[in-house]
N, C-alpha and C positions, 0 to 999 in steps of 0.2 A: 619654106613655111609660108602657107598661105595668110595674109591678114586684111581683115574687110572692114573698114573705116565709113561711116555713111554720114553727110553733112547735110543737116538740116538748116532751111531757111527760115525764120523766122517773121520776117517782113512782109508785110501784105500790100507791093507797090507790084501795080505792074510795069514789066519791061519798057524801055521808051523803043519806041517803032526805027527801024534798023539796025538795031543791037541783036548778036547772039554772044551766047555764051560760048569763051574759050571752050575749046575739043576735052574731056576727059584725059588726062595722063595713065598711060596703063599701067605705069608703078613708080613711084618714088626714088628709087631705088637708085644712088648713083649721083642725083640731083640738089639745088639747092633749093631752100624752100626757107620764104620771110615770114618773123612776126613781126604783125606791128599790135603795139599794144597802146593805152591808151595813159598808160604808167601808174592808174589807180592800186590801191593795194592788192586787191582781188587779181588781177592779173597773175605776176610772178610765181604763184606756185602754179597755178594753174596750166601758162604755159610753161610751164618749167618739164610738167611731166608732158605734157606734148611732145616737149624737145625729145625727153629720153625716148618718148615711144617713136619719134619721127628714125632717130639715130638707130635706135637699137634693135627695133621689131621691121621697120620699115629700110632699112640699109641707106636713110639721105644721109647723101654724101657731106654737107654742111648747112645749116640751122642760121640764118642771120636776123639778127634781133634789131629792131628801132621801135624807139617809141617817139607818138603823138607831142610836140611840145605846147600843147591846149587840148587835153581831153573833149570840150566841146565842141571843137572845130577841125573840120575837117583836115585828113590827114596831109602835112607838110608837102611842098614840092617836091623840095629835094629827095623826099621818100618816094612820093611818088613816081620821079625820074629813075630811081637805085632799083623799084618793082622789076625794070623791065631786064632785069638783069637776073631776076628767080626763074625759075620754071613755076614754083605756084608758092601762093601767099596766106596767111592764117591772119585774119586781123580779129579783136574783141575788145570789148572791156571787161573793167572789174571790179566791178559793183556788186 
């Protein structure tokens, strides 16, 4: 079953010069994949159904959750040290 997921960016910053963007993954499928959430209310359902569609329609192997311990500031170390350990990452708020 084919399924086509499209992520839109909403930010109008452009790139800083020497950066590119990680390669496309050609499927989920197998892998594990983080949210980070920012623990507003808005969040939990929202990624909640993510998780099932990540799981269920998309075959990732496991979903792992953290959240922000300061919604306004940028996300934690420690979080950001655990990223390199995903293959790809979901972050939002929930406002």
């Amino acid at each position: 079953k084919d399924t086509l997921m499209s992520l839109l960016d909403p930010t109008n910053e452009t790139m800083a010069a020497g950066l590119t963007p990680a390669p496309r993954l050609a499927s989920l499928e197998g892998l594990t994949v983080g949210i980070i959430t920012n623990a507003k209310e808005g969040t939990k359902g929202y990624f909640g159904h993510l998780d099932r569609m990540l799981r269920e329609e998309m075959g990732v192997a496991d979903v792992v959750w953290r959240e922000k311990s300061n919604y306004s500031a940028p996300c934690d170390a420690h979080i950001v040290q655990e990223i390199t350990n995903w293959h790809a990452v979901f972050a939002g708020v929930g406002d």
